[in-house]
TIBA-973933 format. One record per residue (C-alpha): x negated, y, z. Coordinates in pm, 1 decimal, padded with zeros to 6 digits. Layout:
% residues N
+----------+----------+----------+
:       xx :       yy :       zz :
+----------+----------+----------+
:        X :        Y :        Z :
...
+----------+----------+----------+
This chain:
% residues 129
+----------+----------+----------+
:       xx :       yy :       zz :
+----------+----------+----------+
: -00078.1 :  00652.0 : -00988.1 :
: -00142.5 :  00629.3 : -00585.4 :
: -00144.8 :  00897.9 : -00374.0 :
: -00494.1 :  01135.5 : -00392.2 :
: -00536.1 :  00979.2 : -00014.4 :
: -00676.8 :  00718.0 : -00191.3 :
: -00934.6 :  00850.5 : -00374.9 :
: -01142.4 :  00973.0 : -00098.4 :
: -01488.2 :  00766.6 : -00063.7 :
: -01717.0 :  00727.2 :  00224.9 :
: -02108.6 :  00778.3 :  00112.8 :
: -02175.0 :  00478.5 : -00073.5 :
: -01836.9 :  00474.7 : -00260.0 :
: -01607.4 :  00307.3 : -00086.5 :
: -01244.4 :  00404.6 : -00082.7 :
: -01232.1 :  00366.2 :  00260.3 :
: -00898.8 :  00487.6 :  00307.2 :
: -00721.5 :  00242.6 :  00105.2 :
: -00934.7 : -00021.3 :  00256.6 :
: -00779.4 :  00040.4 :  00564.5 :
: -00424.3 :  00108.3 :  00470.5 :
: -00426.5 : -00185.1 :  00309.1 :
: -00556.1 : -00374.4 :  00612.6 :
: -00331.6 : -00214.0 :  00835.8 :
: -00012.3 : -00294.9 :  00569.2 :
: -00116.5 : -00623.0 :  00603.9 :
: -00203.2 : -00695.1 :  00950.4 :
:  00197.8 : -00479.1 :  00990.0 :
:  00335.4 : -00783.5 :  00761.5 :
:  00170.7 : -01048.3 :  00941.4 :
:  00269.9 : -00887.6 :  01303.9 :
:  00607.4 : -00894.1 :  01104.1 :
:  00656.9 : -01238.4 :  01119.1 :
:  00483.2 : -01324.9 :  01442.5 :
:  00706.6 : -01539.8 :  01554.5 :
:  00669.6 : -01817.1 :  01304.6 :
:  00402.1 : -02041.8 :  01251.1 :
:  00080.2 : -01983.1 :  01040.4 :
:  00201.5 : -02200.8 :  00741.7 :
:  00555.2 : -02025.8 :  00719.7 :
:  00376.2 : -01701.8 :  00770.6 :
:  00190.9 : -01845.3 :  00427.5 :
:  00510.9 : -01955.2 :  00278.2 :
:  00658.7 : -01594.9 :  00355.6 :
:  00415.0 : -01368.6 :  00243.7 :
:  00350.4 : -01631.1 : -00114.7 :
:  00693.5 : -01637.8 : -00178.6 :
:  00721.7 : -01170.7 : -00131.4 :
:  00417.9 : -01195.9 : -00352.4 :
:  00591.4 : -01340.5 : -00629.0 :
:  00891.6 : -01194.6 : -00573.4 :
:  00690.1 : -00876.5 : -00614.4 :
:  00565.6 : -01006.1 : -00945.7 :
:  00897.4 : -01074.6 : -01067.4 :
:  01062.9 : -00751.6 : -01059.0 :
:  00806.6 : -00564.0 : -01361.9 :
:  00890.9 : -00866.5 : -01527.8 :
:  01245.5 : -00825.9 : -01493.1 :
:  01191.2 : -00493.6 : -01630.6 :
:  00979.9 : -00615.0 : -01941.9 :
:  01197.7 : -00897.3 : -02015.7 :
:  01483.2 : -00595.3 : -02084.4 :
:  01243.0 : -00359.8 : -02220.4 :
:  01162.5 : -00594.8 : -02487.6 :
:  01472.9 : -00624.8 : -02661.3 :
:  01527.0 : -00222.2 : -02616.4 :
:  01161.5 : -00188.5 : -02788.5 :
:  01203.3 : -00417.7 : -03049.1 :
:  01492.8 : -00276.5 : -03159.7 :
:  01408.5 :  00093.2 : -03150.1 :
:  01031.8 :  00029.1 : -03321.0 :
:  01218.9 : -00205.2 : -03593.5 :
:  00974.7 : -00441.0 : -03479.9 :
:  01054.8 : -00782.9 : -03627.7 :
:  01411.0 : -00633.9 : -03639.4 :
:  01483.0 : -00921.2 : -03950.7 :
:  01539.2 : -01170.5 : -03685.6 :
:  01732.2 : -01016.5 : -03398.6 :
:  01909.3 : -01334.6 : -03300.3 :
:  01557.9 : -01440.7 : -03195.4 :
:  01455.9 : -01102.0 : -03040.1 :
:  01779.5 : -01109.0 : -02807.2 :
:  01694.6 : -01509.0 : -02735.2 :
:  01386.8 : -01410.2 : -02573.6 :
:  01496.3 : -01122.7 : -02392.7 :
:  01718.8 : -01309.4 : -02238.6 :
:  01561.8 : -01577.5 : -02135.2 :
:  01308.1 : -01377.3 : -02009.1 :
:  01549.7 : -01212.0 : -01803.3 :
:  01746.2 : -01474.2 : -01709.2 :
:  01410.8 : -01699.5 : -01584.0 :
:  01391.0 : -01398.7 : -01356.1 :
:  01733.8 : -01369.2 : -01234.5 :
:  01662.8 : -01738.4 : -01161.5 :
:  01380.5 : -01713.5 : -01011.2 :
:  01461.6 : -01422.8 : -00815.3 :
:  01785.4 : -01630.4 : -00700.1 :
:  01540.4 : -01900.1 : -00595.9 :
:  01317.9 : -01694.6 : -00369.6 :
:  01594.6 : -01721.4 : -00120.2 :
:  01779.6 : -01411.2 :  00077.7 :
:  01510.0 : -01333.5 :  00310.4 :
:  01254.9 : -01288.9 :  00113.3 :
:  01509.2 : -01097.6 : -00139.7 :
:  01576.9 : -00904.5 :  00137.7 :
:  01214.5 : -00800.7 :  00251.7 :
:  01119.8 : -00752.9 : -00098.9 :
:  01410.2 : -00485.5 : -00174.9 :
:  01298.7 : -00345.0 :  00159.5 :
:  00929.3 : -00319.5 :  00075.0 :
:  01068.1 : -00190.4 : -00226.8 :
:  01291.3 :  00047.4 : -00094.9 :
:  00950.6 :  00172.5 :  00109.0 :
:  00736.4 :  00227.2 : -00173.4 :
:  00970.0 :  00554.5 : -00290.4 :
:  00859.9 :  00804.3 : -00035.3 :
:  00503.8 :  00701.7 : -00226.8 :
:  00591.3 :  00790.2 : -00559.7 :
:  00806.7 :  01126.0 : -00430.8 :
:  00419.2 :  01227.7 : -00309.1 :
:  00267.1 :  01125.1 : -00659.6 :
:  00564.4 :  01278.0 : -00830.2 :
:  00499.1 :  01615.2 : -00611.6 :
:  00047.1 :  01547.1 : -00702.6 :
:  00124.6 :  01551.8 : -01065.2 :
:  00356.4 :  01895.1 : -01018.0 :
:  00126.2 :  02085.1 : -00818.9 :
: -00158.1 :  01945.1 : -01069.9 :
:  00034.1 :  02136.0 : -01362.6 :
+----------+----------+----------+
C-alpha cells in the first residue's frame, strides 16, 4: 500500500529509501519538539504513537457492529453485538479524549499529511490497470 518509492533496494536488499525517509520523518518529529526536554520529547512522541493506534481501532470498533449485522453473524444476540461495538468505540472516544489536545492536534495533523500519500498510491494502482 506505500508508494513504489519504497520498494527500491540497494544491492543486498535493503529498502534503502524507506530507511531513510523514515529516519528523516523521525529526526523532523524530534526537531519538532526541540524545545522540550528529552523525557517530554518521550512522553510526546508515546502518547502520538498511541493515538495513532487508536484511530483503526476506532474504525473496527464501528465496523464490527456494521459486519455483524450485514454477515448475520451471531445476529441472534444483537443486544450483545451493539454492547461491544460500543464499548469498543466509546473506550476510544475515551481514550482519544485522554491523549490531551496537543497530541489530538498533531495526530489529526500527521493525519491530515498522510493523504497526499495515498492520492500517489491511489494514482500507482490506476496507472497499474
Amino acid at each position: 500500500m506505500f508508494p513504489r518509492i519504497f520498494k527500491r533496494e540497494n544491492k543486498n536488499g535493503v529498502p534503502y529509501l524507506g530507511v531513510i525517509i523514515g529516519s528523516v520523518l523521525t529526526s523532523a518529529l524530534l526537531l519538532f519538539n526541540l524545545s522540550s526536554s528529552l523525557i517530554d520529547q518521550f512522553n510526546f512522541i508515546v502518547d502520538l504513537t498511541v493515538l495513532t493506534a487508536l484511530v483503526p481501532y476506532i474504525f473496527v470498533a464501528a465496523a464490527y457492529v456494521i459486519v455483524v449485522i450485514e454477515k448475520k453473524l451471531h445476529f441472534n444476540n444483537i443486544l450483545k453485538t451493539f454492547l461491544l461495538g460500543s464499548l469498543g468505540f466509546a473506550y476510544s472516544l475515551w481514550a482519544i479524549y485522554g491523549s490531551g489536545s496537543d497530541t489530538v492536534f498533531y495526530g489529526f495533523l500527521l493525519l491530515l499529511l498522510g493523504i497526499p500519500f495515498f492520492v500517489l498510491m491511489k494514482y500507482n494502482q490506476n496507472k497499474d490497470n
